[in-house]
DOVEX-790965 format. One record per residue (C-alpha): x, y, z; residue number from 1; residue in three letters. Coordinates in steps of 0.5 Angstrom, whole numbers, m for minus. Example, Ala and Ser with C-alpha at 12.3 -4.5 7.8 and 13.67 -1.06 7.14 Angstrom:
<dopas>
       u       v       w     k     r
      25      m9      16     1   ALA
      27      m2      14     2   SER
</dopas>
This chain:
<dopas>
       u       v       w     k     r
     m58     m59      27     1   UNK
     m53     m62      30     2   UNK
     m50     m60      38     3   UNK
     m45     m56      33     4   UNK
     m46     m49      30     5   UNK
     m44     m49      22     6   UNK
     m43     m42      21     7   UNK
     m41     m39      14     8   UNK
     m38     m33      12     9   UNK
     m40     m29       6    10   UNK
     m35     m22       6    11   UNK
     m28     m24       9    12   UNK
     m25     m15      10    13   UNK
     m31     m14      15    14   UNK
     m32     m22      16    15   UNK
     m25     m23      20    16   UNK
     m28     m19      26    17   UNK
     m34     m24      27    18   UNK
     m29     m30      25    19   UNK
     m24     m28      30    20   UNK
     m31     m27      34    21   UNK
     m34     m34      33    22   UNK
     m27     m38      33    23   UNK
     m26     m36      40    24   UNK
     m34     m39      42    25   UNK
     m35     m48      44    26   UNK
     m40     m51      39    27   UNK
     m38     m47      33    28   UNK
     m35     m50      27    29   UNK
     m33     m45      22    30   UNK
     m35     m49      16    31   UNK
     m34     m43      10    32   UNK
     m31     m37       8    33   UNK
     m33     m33       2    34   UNK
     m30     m27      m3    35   UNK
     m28     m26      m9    36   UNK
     m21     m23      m7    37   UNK
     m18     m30      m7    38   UNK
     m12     m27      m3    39   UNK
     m16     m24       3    40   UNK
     m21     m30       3    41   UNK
     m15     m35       3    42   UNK
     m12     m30       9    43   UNK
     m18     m32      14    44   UNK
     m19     m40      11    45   UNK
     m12     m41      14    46   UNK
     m12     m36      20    47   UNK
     m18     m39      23    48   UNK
     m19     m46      20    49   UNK
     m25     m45      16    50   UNK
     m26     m52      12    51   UNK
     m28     m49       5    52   UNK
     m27     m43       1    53   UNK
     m32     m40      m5    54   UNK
     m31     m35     m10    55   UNK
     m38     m33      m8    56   UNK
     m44     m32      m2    57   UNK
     m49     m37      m7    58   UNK
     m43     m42      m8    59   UNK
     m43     m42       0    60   UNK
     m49     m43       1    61   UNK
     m51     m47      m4    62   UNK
     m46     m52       0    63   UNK
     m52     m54       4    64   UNK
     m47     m54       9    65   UNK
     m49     m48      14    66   UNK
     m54     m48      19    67   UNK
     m52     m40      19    68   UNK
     m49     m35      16    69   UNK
     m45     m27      17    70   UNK
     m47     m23      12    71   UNK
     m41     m17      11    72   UNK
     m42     m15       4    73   UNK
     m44      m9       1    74   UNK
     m51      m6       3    75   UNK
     m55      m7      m3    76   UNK
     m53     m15      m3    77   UNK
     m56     m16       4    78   UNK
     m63     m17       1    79   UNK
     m61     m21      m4    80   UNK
     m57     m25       0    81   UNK
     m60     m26       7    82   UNK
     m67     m28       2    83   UNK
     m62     m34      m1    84   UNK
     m60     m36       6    85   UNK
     m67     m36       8    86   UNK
     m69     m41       2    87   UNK
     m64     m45       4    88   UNK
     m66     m45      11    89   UNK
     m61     m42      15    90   UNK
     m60     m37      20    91   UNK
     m57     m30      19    92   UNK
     m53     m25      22    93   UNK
     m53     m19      17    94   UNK
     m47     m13      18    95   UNK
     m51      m6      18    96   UNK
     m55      m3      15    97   UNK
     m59      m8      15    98   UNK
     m62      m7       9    99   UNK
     m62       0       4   100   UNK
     m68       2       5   101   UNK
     m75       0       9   102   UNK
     m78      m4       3   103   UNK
     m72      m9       4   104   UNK
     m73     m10      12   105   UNK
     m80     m11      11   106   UNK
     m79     m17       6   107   UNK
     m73     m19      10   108   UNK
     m77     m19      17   109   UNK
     m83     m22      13   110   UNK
     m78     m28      10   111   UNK
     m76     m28      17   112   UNK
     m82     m30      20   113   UNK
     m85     m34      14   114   UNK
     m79     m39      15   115   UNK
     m79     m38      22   116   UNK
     m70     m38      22   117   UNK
     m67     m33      27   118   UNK
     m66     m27      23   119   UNK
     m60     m21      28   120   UNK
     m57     m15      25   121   UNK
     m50     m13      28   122   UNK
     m48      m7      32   123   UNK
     m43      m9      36   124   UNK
     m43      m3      40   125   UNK
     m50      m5      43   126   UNK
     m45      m9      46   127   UNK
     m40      m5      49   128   UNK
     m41      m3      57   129   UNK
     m41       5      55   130   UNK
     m48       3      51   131   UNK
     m51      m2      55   132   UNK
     m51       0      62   133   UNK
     m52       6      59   134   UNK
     m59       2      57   135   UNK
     m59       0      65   136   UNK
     m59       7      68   137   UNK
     m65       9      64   138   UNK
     m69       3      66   139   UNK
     m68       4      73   140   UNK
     m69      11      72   141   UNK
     m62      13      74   142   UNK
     m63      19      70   143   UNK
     m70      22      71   144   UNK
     m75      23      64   145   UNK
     m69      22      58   146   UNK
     m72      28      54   147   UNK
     m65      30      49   148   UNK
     m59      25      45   149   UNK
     m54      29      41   150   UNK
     m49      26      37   151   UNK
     m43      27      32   152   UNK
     m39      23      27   153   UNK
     m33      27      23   154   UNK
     m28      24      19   155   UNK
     m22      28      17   156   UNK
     m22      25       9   157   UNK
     m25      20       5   158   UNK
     m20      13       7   159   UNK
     m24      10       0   160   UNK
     m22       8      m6   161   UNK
     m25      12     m12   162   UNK
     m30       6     m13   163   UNK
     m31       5      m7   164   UNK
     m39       3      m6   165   UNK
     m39       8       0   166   UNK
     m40      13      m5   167   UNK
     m46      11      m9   168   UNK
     m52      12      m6   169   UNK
     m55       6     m11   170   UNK
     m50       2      m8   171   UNK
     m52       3       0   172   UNK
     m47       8       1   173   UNK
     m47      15       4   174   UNK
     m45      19      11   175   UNK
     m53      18      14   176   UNK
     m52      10      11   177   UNK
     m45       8      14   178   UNK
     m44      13      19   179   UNK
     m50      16      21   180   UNK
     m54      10      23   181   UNK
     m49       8      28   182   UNK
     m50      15      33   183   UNK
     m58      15      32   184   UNK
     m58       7      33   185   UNK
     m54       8      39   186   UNK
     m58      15      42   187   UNK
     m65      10      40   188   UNK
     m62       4      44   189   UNK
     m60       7      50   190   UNK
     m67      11      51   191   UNK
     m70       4      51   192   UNK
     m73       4      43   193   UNK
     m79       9      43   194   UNK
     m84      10      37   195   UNK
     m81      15      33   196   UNK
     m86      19      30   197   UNK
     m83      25      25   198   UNK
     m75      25      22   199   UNK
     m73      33      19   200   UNK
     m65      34      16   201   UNK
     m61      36      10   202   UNK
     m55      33       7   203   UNK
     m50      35       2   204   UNK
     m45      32      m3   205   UNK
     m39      37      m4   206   UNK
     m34      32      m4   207   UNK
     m36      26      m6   208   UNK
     m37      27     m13   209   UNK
     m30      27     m15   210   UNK
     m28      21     m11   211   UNK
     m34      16     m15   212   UNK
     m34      13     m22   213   UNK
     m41      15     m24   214   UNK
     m43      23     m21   215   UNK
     m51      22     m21   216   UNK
     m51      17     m17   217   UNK
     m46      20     m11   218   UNK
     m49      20      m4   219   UNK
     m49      24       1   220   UNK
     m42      26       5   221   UNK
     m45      30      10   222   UNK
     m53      29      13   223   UNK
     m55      33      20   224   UNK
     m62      31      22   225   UNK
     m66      31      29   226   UNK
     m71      25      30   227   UNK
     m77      26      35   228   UNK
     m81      21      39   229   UNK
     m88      20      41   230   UNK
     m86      20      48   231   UNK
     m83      28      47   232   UNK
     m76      25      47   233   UNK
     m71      28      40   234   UNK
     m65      26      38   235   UNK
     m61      30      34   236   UNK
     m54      28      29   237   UNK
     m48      30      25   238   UNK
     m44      26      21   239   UNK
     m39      28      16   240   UNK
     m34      24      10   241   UNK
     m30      31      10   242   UNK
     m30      34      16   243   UNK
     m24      37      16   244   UNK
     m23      34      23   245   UNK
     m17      32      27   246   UNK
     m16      26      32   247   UNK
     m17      18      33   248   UNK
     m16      14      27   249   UNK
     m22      10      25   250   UNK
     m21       3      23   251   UNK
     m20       5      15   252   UNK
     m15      11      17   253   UNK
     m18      17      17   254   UNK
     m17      22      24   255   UNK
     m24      22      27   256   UNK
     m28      26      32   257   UNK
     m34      23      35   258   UNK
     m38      25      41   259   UNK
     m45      22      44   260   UNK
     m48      24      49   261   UNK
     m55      23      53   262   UNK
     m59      28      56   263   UNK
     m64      26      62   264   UNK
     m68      31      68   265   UNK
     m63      27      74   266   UNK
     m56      28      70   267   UNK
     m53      26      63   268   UNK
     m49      21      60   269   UNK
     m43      20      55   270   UNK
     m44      14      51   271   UNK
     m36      15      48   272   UNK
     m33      16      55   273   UNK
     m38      12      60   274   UNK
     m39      18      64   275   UNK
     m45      20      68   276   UNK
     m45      27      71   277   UNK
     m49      31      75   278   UNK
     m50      37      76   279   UNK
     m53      42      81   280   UNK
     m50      49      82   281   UNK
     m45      50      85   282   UNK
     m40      44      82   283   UNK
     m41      38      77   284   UNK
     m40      31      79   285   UNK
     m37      27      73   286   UNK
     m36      19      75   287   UNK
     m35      13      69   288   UNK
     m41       9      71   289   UNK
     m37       2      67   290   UNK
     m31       0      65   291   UNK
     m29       1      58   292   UNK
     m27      m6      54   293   UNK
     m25      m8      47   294   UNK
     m28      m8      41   295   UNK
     m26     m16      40   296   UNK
     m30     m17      46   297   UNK
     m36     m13      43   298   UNK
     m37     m18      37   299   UNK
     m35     m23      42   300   UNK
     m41     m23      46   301   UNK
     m45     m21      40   302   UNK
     m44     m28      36   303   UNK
     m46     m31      43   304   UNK
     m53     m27      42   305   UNK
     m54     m30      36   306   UNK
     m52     m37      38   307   UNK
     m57     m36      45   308   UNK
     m62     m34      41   309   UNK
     m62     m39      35   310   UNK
     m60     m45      40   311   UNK
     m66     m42      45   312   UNK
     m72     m41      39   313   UNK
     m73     m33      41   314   UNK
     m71     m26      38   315   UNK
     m64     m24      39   316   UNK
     m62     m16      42   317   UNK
     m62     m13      35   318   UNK
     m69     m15      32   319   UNK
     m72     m16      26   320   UNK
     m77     m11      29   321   UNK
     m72      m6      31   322   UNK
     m68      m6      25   323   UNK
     m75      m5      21   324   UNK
     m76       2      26   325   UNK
     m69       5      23   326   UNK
     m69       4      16   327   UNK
     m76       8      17   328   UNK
     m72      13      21   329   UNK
     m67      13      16   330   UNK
     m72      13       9   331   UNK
     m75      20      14   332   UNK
     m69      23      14   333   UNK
     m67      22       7   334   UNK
     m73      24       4   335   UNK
     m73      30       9   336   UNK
     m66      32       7   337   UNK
     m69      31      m1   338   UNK
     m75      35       0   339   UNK
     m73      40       5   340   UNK
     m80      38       9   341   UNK
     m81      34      16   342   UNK
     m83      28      14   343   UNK
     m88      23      19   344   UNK
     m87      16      21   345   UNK
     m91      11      22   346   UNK
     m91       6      27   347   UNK
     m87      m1      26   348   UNK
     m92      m7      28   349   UNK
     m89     m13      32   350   UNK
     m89     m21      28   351   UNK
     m96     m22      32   352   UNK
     m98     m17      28   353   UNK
     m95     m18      21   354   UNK
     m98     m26      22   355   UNK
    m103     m28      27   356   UNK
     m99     m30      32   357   UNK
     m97     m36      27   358   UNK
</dopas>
């Protein structure tokens, strides 16, 4: 591999973040962009420069031109497509989910490892001041034992098309898949990834039916679930495609409400507004413990965090280990909500144990 990083692109709607992320990074050479909507893939080739443009993610990687690549295409793809880029030799940077399910994550983290190619998930609010001195303050104990995280995510309406994957539960859509994970990856992060231990929730499809091709494969518009860890700690959520809500619009359009908040014995903390309150009778003190900044900056560092960890030879802040924890976290939740019973989840073993320290 050269000084400079060659990067692709697989997805372009998504993939502008990371390619406005990635241009604005020395040592990175954007080589390929590729969808199969000519119009959006040829907007992000001229706006960033990219060197070629494909039809498709194969034809991108197969260009034998890529030492890594951002996959942003539909979640069931993200195997399919991660599994490419490994046999082709490259590292990958995957949107979220990271896979559909924990028997995709576990083949992929395998892969990652038997090939030895840094493999990153993204969740670029892990990057923002709110979550990540959110982190620091549980660390040092600012907050005393962390025992409680709740969170919310409500969207007035549906923003999709009617044969949007977001719909379809083969698909990889769904309110526990696509919203749901941002809030119980943000609570689990914050509290520092302990073990989680059992997963109960219900979910629902009342509206969704009406807004996907094929009924019997709709998922979930609403799902409301509560993680327990081995250390006593839980987190409970609620995420909602049709909530009948108003407030800030979402990056698809629709007004949303959202609310994320930790809970320890020495104060609490607002992983939405970055605030930190402590309360003793007779009055509450509430101050912002970091300064907000812009999504723009999130992905940015998060694009450095993949290139450090590829250039340095070590396992980026969004692993293959903890990416295989949630997907168990997220097949629990699903199959609670399926079979209205608590569901149990077994410890997630490190690569040194998945392969003898190879």
């Amino acid at each position: 591999m050269s000084n400079s990083i060659r990067l692709g692109i697989a997805g372009a709607r998504f993939g502008e973040k990371h390619a406005a992320a990635f241009s604005k990074i020395d040592g990175v050479e954007l080589t390929g962009i590729a969808d199969l909507d000519e119009e959006k893939r040829t907007s992000l080739f001229n706006t960033y420069g990219f060197k070629r443009q494909f039809e498709s993610y194969q034809s991108l990687i197969e260009s034998e031109s890529l030492d890594a690549i951002v996959i942003c295409l539909p979640s069931n793809l993200h195997e399919r497509a991660i599994s490419t880029a490994f046999d082709a030799d490259i590292h990958v940077l995957c949107e979220k989910p990271p896979a559909v399910n924990e028997s995709e994550m576990s083949r992929i983290v395998s892969s990652a490892g038997f090939c030895g190619k840094t493999f990153m998930w993204a969740r670029q609010q892990r990057f923002s001041p709110e979550i990540k001195t959110a982190r620091e303050l549980v660390a040092e104990g600012a907050l005393g034992d962390v025992y409680r995280g709740e969170a919310s995510w409500h969207w007035g309406w549906w923003p999709f098309a009617n044969d949007n994957w977001r719909g379809s539960r083969e698909e990889g859509g769904g309110a526990l898949l696509d919203i749901g994970i941002h809030m119980i990856d943000s609570l689990w992060y914050v509290m520092g990834c302990p073990d989680p231990v059992e997963a109960m929730a219900s979910s629902h499809s009342l509206f969704l039916k009406d807004h996907v091709p094929d009924p019997d494969f709709v998922a979930e518009d609403s799902v409301f679930g509560m993680v327990r860890f081995k250390n006593g700690a839980s987190l409970n959520f609620s995420s909602m495609f049709f909530g009948h809500v108003e407030g800030p619009k979402s990056h698809w359009g629709a007004p949303t409400e959202q609310s994320i908040r930790l809970f320890g014995t020495k104060g609490s903390v607002d992983l939405v507004q970055g605030e930190l309150t402590q309360a003793a009778k007779p009055e509450a003190l509430v101050k912002s413990y970091t300064s907000p900044t812009s999504e723009a900056e999130w992905f940015i560092l998060q694009a450095q965090e993949f290139l450090d960890s590829i250039k340095e030879s070590r396992e980026p802040e969004n692993n293959g280990k903890q990416g295989l924890t949630l997907m168990r976290v997220l097949d629990a939740l699903a199959q609670s909500a399926k079979e209205k019973r608590a569901v149990p989840i077994k410890a997630t073993r490190s690569l040194e144990d998945l392969f003898g320290g190879l």
